[in-house]
TIMAR-111598 format. One record per residue (C-alpha): residue number from 1; residue in three letters; x, y, z. Coordinates in Angstrom, 2 decimals. Example, Ala and Ser with C-alpha at 12.3 -4.5 7.8 and 13.67 -1.06 7.14 Angstrom:
2
[node 1; "ALA"; [12.30; -4.50; 7.80]]
[node 2; "SER"; [13.67; -1.06; 7.14]]
# end
This chain:
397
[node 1; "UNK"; [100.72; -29.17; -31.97]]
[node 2; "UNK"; [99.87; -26.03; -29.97]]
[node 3; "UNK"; [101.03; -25.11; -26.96]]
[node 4; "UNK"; [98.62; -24.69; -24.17]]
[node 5; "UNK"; [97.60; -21.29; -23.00]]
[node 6; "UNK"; [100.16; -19.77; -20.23]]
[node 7; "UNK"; [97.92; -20.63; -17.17]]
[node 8; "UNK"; [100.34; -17.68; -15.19]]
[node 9; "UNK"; [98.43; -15.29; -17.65]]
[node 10; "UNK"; [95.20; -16.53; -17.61]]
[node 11; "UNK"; [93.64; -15.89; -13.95]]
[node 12; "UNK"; [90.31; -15.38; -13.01]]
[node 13; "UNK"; [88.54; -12.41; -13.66]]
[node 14; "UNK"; [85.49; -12.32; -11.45]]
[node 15; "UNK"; [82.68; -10.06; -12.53]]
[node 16; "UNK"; [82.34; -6.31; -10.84]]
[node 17; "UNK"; [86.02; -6.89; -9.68]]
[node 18; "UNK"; [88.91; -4.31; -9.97]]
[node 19; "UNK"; [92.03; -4.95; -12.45]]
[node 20; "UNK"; [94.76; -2.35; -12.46]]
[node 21; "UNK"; [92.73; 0.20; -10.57]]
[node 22; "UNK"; [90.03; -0.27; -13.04]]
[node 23; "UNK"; [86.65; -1.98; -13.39]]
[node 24; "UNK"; [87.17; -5.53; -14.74]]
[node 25; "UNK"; [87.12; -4.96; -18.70]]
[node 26; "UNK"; [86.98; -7.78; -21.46]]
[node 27; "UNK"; [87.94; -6.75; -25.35]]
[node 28; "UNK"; [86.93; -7.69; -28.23]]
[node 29; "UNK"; [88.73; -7.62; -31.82]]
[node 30; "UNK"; [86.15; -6.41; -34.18]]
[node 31; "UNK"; [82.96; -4.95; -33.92]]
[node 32; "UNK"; [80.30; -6.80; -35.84]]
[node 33; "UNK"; [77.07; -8.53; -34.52]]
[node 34; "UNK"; [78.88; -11.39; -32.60]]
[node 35; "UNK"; [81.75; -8.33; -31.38]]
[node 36; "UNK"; [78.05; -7.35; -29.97]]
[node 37; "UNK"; [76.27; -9.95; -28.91]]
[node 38; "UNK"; [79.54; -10.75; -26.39]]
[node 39; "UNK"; [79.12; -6.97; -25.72]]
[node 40; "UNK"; [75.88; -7.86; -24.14]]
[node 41; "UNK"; [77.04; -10.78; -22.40]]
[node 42; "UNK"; [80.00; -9.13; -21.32]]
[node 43; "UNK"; [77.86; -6.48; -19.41]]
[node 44; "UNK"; [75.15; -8.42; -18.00]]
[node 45; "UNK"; [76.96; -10.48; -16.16]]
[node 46; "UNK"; [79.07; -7.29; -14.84]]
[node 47; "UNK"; [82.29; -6.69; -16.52]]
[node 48; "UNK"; [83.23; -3.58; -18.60]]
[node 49; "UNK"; [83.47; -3.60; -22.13]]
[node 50; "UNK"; [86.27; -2.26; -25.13]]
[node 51; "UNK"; [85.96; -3.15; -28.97]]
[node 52; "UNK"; [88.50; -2.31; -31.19]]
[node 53; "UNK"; [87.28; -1.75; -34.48]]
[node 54; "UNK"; [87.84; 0.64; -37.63]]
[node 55; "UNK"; [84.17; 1.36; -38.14]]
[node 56; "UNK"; [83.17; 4.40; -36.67]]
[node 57; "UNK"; [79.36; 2.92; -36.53]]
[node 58; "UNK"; [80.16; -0.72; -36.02]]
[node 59; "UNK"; [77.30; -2.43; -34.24]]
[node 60; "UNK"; [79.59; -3.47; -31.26]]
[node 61; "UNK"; [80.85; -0.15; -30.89]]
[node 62; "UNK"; [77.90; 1.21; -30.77]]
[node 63; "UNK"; [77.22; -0.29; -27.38]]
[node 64; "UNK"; [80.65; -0.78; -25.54]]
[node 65; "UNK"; [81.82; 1.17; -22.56]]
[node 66; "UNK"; [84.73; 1.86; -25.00]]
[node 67; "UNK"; [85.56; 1.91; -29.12]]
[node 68; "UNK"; [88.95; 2.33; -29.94]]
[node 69; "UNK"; [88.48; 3.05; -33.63]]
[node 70; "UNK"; [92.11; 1.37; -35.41]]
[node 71; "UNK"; [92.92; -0.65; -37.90]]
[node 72; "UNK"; [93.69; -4.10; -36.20]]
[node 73; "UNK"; [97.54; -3.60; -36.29]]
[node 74; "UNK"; [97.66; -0.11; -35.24]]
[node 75; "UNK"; [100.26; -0.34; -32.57]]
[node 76; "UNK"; [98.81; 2.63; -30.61]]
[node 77; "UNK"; [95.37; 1.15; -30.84]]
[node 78; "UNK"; [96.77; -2.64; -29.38]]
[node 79; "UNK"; [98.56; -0.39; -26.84]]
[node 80; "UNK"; [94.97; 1.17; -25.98]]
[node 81; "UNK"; [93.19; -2.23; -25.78]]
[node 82; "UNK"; [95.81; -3.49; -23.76]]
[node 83; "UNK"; [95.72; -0.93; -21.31]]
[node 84; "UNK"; [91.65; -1.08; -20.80]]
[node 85; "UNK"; [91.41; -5.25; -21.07]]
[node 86; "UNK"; [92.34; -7.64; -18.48]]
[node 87; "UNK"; [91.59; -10.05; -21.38]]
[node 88; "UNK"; [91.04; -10.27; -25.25]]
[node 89; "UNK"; [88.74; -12.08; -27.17]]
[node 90; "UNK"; [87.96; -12.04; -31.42]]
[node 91; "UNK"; [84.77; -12.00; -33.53]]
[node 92; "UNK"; [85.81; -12.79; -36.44]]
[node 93; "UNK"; [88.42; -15.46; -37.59]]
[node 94; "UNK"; [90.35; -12.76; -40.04]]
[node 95; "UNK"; [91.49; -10.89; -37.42]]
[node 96; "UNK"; [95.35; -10.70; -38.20]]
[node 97; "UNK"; [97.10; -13.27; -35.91]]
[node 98; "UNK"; [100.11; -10.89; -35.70]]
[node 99; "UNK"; [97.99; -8.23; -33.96]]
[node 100; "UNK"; [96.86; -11.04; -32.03]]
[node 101; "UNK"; [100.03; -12.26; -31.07]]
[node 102; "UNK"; [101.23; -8.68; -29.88]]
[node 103; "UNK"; [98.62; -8.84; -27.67]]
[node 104; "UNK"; [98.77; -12.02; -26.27]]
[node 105; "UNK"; [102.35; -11.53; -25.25]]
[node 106; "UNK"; [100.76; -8.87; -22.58]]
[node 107; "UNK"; [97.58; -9.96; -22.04]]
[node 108; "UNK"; [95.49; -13.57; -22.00]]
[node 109; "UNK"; [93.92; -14.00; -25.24]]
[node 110; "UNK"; [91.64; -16.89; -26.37]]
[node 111; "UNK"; [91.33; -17.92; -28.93]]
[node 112; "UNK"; [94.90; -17.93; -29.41]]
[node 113; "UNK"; [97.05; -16.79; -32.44]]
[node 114; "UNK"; [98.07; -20.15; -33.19]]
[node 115; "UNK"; [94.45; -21.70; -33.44]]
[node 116; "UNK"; [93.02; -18.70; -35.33]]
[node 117; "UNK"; [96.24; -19.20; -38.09]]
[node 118; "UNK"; [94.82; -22.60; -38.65]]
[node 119; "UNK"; [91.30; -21.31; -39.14]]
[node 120; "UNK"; [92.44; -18.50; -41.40]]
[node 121; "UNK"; [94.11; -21.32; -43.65]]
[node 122; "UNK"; [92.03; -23.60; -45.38]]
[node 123; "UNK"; [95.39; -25.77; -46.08]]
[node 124; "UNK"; [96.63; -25.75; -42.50]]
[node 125; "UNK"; [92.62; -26.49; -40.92]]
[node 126; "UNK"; [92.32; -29.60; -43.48]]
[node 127; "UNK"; [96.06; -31.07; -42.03]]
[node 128; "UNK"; [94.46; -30.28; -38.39]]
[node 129; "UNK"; [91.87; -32.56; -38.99]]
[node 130; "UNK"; [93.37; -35.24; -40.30]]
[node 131; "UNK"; [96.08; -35.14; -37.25]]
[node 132; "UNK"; [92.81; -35.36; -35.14]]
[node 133; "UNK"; [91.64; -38.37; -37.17]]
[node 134; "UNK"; [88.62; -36.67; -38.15]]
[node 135; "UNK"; [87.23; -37.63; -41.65]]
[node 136; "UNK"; [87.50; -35.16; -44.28]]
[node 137; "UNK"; [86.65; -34.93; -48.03]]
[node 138; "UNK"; [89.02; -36.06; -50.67]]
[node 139; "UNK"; [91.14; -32.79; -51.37]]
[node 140; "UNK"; [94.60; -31.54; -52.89]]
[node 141; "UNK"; [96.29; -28.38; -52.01]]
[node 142; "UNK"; [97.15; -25.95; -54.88]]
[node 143; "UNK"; [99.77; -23.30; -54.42]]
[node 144; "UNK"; [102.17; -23.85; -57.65]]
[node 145; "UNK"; [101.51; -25.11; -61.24]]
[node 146; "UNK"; [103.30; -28.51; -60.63]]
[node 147; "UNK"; [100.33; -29.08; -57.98]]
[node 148; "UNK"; [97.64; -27.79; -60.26]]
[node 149; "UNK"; [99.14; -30.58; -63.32]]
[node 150; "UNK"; [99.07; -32.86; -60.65]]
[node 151; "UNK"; [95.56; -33.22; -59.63]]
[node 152; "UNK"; [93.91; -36.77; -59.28]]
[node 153; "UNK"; [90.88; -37.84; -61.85]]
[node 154; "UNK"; [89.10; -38.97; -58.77]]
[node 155; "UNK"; [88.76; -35.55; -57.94]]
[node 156; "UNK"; [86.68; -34.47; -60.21]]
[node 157; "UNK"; [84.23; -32.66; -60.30]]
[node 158; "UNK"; [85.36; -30.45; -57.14]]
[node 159; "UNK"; [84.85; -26.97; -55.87]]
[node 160; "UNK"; [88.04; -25.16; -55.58]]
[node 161; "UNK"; [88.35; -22.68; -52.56]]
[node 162; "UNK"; [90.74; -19.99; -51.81]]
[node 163; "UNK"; [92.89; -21.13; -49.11]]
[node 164; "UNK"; [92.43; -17.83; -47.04]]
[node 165; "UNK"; [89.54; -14.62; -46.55]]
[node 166; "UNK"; [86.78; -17.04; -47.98]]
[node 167; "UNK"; [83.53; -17.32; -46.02]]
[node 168; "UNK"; [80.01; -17.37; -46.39]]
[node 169; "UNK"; [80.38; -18.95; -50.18]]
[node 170; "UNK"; [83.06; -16.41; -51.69]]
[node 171; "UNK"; [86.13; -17.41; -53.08]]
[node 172; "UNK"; [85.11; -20.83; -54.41]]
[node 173; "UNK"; [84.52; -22.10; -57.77]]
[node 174; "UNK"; [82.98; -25.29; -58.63]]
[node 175; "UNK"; [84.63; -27.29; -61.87]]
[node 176; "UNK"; [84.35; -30.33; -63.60]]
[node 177; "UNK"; [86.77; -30.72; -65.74]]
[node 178; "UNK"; [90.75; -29.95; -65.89]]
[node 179; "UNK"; [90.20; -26.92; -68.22]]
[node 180; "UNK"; [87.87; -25.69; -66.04]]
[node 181; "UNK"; [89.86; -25.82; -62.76]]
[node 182; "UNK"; [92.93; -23.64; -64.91]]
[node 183; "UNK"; [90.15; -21.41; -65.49]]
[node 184; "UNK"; [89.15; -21.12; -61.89]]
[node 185; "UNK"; [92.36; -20.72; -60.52]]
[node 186; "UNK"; [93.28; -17.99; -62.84]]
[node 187; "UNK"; [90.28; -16.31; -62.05]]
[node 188; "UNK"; [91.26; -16.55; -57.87]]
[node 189; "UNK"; [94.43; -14.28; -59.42]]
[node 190; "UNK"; [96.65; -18.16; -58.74]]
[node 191; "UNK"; [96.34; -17.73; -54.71]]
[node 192; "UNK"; [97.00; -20.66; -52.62]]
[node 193; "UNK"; [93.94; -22.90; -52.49]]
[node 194; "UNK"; [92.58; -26.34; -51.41]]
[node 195; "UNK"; [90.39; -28.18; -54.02]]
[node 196; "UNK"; [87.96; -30.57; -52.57]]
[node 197; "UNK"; [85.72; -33.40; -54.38]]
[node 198; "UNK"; [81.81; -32.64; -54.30]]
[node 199; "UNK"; [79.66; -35.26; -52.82]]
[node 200; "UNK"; [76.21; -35.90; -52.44]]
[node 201; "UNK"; [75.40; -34.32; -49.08]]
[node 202; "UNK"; [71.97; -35.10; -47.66]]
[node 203; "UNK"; [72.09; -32.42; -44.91]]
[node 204; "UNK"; [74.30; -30.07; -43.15]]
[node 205; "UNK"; [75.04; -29.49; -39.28]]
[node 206; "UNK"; [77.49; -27.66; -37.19]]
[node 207; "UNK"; [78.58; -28.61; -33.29]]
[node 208; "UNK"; [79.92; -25.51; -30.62]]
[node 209; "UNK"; [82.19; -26.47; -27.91]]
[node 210; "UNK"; [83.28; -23.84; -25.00]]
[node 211; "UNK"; [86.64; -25.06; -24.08]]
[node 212; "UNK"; [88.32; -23.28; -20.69]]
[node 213; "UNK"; [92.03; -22.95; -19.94]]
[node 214; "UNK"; [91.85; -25.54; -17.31]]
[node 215; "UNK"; [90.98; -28.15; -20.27]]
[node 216; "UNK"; [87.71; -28.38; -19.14]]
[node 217; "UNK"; [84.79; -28.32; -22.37]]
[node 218; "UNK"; [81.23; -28.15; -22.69]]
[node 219; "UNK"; [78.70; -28.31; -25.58]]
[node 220; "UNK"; [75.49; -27.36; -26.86]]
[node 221; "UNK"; [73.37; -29.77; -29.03]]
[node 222; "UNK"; [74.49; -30.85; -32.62]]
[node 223; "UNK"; [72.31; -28.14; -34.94]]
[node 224; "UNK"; [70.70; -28.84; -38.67]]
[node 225; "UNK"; [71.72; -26.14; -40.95]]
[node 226; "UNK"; [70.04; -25.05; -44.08]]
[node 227; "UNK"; [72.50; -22.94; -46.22]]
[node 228; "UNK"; [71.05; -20.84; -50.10]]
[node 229; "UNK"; [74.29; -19.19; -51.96]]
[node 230; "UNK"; [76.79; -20.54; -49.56]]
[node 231; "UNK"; [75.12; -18.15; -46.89]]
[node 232; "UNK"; [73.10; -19.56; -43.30]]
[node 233; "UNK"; [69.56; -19.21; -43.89]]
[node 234; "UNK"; [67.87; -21.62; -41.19]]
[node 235; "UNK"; [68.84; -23.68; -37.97]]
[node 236; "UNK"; [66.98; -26.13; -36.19]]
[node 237; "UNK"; [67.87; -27.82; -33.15]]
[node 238; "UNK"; [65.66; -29.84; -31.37]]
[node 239; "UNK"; [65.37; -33.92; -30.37]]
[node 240; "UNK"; [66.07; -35.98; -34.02]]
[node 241; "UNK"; [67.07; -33.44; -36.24]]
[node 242; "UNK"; [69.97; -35.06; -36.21]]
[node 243; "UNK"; [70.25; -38.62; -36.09]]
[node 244; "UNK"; [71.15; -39.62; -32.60]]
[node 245; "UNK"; [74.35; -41.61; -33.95]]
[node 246; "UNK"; [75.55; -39.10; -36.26]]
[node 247; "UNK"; [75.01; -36.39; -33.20]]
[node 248; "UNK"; [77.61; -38.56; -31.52]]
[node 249; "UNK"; [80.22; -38.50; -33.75]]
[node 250; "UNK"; [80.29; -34.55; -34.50]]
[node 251; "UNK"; [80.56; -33.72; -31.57]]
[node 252; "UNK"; [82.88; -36.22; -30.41]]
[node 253; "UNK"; [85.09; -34.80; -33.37]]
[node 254; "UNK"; [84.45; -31.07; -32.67]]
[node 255; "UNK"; [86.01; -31.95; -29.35]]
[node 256; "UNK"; [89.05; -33.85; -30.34]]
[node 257; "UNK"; [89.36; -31.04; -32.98]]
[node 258; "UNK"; [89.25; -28.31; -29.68]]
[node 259; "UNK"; [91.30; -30.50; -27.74]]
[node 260; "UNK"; [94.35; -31.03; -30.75]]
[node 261; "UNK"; [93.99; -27.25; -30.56]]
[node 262; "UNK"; [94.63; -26.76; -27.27]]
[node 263; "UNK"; [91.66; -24.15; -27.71]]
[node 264; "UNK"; [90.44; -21.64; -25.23]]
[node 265; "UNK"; [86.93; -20.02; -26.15]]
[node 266; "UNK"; [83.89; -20.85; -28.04]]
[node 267; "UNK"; [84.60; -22.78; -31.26]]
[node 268; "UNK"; [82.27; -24.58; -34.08]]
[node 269; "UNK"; [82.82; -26.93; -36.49]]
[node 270; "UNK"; [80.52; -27.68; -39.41]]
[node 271; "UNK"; [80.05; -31.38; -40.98]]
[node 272; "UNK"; [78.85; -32.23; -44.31]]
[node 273; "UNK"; [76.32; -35.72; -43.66]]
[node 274; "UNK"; [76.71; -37.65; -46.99]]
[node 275; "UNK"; [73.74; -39.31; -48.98]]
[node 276; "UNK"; [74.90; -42.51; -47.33]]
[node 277; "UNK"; [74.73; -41.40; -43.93]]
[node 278; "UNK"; [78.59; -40.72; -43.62]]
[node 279; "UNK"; [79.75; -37.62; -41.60]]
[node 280; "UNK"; [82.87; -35.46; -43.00]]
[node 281; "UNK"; [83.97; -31.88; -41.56]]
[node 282; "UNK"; [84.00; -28.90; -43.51]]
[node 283; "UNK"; [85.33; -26.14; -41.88]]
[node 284; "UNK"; [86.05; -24.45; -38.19]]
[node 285; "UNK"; [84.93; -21.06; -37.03]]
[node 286; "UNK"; [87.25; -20.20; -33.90]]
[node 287; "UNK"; [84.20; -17.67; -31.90]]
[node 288; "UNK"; [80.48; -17.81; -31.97]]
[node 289; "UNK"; [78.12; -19.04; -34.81]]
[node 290; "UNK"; [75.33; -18.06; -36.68]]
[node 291; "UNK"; [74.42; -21.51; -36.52]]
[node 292; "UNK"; [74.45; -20.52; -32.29]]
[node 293; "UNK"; [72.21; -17.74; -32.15]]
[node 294; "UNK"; [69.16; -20.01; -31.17]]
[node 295; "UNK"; [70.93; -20.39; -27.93]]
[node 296; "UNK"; [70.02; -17.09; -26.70]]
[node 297; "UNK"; [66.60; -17.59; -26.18]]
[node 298; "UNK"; [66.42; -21.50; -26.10]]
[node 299; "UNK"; [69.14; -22.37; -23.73]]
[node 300; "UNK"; [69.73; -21.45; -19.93]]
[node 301; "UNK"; [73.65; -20.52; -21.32]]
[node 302; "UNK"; [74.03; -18.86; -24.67]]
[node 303; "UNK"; [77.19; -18.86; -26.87]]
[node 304; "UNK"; [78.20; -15.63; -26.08]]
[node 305; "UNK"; [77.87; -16.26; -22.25]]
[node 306; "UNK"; [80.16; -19.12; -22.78]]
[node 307; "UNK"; [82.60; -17.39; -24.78]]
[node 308; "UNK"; [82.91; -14.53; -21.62]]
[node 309; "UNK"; [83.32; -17.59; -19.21]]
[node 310; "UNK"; [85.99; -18.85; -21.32]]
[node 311; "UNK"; [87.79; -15.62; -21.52]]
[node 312; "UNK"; [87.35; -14.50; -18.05]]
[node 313; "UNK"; [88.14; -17.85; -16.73]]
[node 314; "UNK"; [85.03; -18.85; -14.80]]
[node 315; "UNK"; [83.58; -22.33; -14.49]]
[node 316; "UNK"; [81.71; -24.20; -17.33]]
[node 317; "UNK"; [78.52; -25.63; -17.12]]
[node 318; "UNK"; [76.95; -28.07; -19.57]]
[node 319; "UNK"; [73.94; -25.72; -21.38]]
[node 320; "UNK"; [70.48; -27.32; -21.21]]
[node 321; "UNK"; [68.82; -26.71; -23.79]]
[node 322; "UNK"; [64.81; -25.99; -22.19]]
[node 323; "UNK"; [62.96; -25.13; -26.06]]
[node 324; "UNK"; [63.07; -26.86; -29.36]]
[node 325; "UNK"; [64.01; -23.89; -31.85]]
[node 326; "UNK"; [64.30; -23.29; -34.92]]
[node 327; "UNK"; [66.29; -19.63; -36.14]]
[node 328; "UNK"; [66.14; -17.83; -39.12]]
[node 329; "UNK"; [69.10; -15.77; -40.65]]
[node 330; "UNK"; [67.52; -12.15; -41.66]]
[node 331; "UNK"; [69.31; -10.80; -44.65]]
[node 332; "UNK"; [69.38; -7.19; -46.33]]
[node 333; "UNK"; [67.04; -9.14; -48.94]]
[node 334; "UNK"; [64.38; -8.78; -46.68]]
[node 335; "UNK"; [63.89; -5.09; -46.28]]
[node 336; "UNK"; [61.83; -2.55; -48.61]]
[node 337; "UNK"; [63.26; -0.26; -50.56]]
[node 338; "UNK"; [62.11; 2.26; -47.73]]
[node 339; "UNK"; [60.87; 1.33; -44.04]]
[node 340; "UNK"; [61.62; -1.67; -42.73]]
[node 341; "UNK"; [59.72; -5.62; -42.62]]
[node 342; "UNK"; [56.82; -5.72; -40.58]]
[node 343; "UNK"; [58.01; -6.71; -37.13]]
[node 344; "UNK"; [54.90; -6.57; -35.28]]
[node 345; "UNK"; [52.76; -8.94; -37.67]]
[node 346; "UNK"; [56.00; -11.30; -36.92]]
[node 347; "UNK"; [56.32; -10.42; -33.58]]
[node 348; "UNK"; [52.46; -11.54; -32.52]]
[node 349; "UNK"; [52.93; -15.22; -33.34]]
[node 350; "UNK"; [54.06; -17.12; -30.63]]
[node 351; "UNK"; [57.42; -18.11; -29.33]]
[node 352; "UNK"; [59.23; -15.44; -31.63]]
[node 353; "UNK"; [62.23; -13.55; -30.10]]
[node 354; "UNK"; [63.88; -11.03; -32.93]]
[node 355; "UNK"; [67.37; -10.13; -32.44]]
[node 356; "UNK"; [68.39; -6.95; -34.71]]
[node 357; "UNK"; [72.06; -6.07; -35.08]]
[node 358; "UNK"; [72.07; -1.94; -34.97]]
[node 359; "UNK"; [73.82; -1.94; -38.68]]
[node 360; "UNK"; [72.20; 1.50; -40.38]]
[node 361; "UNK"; [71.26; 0.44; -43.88]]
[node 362; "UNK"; [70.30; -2.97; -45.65]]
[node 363; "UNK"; [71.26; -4.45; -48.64]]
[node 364; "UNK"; [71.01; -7.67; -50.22]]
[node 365; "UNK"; [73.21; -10.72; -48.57]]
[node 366; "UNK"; [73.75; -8.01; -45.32]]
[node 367; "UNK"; [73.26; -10.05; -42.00]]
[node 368; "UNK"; [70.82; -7.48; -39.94]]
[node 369; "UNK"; [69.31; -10.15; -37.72]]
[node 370; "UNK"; [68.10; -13.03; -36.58]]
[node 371; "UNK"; [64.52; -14.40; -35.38]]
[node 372; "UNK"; [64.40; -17.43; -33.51]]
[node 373; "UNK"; [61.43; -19.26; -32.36]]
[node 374; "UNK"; [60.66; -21.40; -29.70]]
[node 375; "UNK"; [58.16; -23.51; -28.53]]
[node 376; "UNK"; [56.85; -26.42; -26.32]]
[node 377; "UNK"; [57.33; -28.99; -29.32]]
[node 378; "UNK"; [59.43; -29.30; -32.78]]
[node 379; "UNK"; [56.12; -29.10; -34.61]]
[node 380; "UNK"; [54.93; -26.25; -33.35]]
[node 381; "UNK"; [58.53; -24.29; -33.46]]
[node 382; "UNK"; [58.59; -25.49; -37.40]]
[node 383; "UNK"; [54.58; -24.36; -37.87]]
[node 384; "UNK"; [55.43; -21.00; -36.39]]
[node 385; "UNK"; [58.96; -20.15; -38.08]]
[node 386; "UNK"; [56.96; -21.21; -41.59]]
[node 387; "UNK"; [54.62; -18.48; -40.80]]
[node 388; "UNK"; [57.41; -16.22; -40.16]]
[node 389; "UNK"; [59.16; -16.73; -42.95]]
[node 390; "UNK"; [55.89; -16.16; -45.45]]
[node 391; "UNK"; [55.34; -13.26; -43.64]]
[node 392; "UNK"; [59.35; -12.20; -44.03]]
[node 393; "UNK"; [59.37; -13.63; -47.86]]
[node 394; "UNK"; [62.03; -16.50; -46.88]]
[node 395; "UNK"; [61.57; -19.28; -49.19]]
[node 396; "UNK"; [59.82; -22.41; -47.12]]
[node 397; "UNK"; [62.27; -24.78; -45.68]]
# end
């Protein structure tokens, strides 16, 4: 089990203050959309901003007080990020945990090395949550050919996933037969991976908990995700999307799964609800969700604000949701081959609120943006975001 964050470390940072003879500043490992969308938190509610990212035009970059433009174990760029940051934060869950280590041995980091590790392994996340006692599929680790001979019939058929850098569908292979899953593993060049037995899901839906260094943990509603080629495509959240009971459970496991942790920041977990009404988890992001971005415009707290009260140490506040919502992922798919979807035929229906990530050319599977939509009732939310969508080309949902 984890140890708990160093509380000596971790003090608060109060908003417009000064740290080391400079004005309070909160990193940020990596500079994609959620690097900044915290960005924007960050620096409305007062503190200075650093990303540290190897993209000279990454989107968080792009709008930080500071880019420090390293690969994420350059020691001089740590040393950098260290020197601006009273505290240090990640986007993205493949961040190297030695570079996050280094850092957190001079400066409070959350989430921690130790819980990003077990998010970056498929193996390790699985053992997690059965420690927690939270129900997962049948599965078998793979690593050596003994293993591989040794796989259960009752497996089968399964999808077999590479044990680390797989996300948003890559690096799994679904198989139904022994000869298939040789196959598949030879084609993932033999890496470690976890194989897992496919069942009948009748929906998907994903839980985000803000958990402080004082132990203390909030939660947004339990959201109803659609995924198309292992990729987000829609989220609605909104009274009875998910069944009230189920709702209970995930997030009652999402926060014994942040508590086993020890976890400091904004985490989400995503279940798989079975065709008999069963809930397993699937997987753990450790930072913000796409499956979260509805919160910016439908809650009085969104993710990101969360994640900047977790790192900075400020209170947390249960987040009211005030607006059903409903949010659509907006892929490179969407864009003509020149100029760009029409924003302002989207734009003039009613409770829309489009959210474009500053990355300078499209292509297909690309996340550029989300749109979510609000309204004063789930039926008007899901009337509107189908008009969206037709207008966008998104398949209906």
């Amino acid at each position: 089990m984890n140890k708990p964050l160093n509380k000596k470390l971790h003090k608060v940072m109060l908003p417009g203050a000064v740290v080391n003879g400079q004005p309070a500043t909160l990193g940020v490992m990596g500079g994609g959309q959620l690097g900044r969308m915290f960005v924007h938190a960050a620096q409305s509610m007062g503190y200075f901003t650093a990303v540290l990212d190897p993209d000279t035009a990454s989107p968080a970059g792009l709008v930080s007080h500071h880019h420090i433009q390293t690969d994420y174990l350059d020691e001089q760029g740590l040393a950098q990020l260290m020197q601006r940051c009273a505290a240090i934060t990640t986007e993205f869950e493949n961040v190297p945990a030695p570079a996050l280590v280094t850092l957190g041995a001079h400066r409070p980091v959350a989430p921690g090395a130790d819980a990003v590790a077990i998010a970056q392994d498929r193996a390790a996340e699985k053992a997690h949550f059965v420690g927690c006692g939270v129900p997962v599929a049948p599965h078998a680790v793979i690593a050596k050919p003994e293993q591989l001979a040794a796989v259960s019939d009752e497996l089968f058929p399964c999808i077999l996933k590479t044990a680390r850098m797989g996300y948003d569908g890559k690096g799994q292979i679904r198989v139904k037969t022994r000869e298939e899953l040789s196959a598949a593993w030879d084609q993932l060049k033999n890496v470690p991976c976890v194989l897992e037995k496919m069942l009948p899901l009748q929906a998907e839906c994903s839980v985000i908990v803000a958990r402080g260094a004082d132990g203390q943990m909030v939660n947004f509603p339990v959201q109803l995700n659609l995924h198309r080629e292992g990729i987000l495509a829609v989220t609605s959240v909104y009274e009875g999307a998910v069944p009230a009971d189920l709702a209970a459970q995930a997030v009652a496991a999402t926060r014994a799964i942040a508590e086993g942790l020890h976890y400091v920041g904004v985490l989400c977990v995503e279940f798989f609800i079975l065709e008999g009404g069963q809930l397993v988890v699937n997987e753990m992001a450790p930072r913000p969700h796409n499956s979260g971005h509805y919160t910016l415009n439908a809650c009085d707290q969104s993710q990101f604000e969360l994640q900047v009260r977790t790192l900075a140490g400020l209170p947390l506040t249960q987040p009211r949701q005030h607006s059903p919502a409903i949010m659509l992922n907006l892929l490179g798919d969407l864009w003509p081959e020149s100029g760009t979807p029409a924003w302002d035929e989207v734009l003039a229906l009613p409770g829309t609120h489009l959210h474009l990530y500053g990355k300078l050319s499209a292509r297909p599977g690309r996340k550029m943006g989300h749109l979510n939509i609000t309204g004063a009732t789930p039926e008007a939310v899901r009337a509107t975001a189908l008009q969206a969508a037709a207008l966008l080309g998104i398949e209906a949902f």
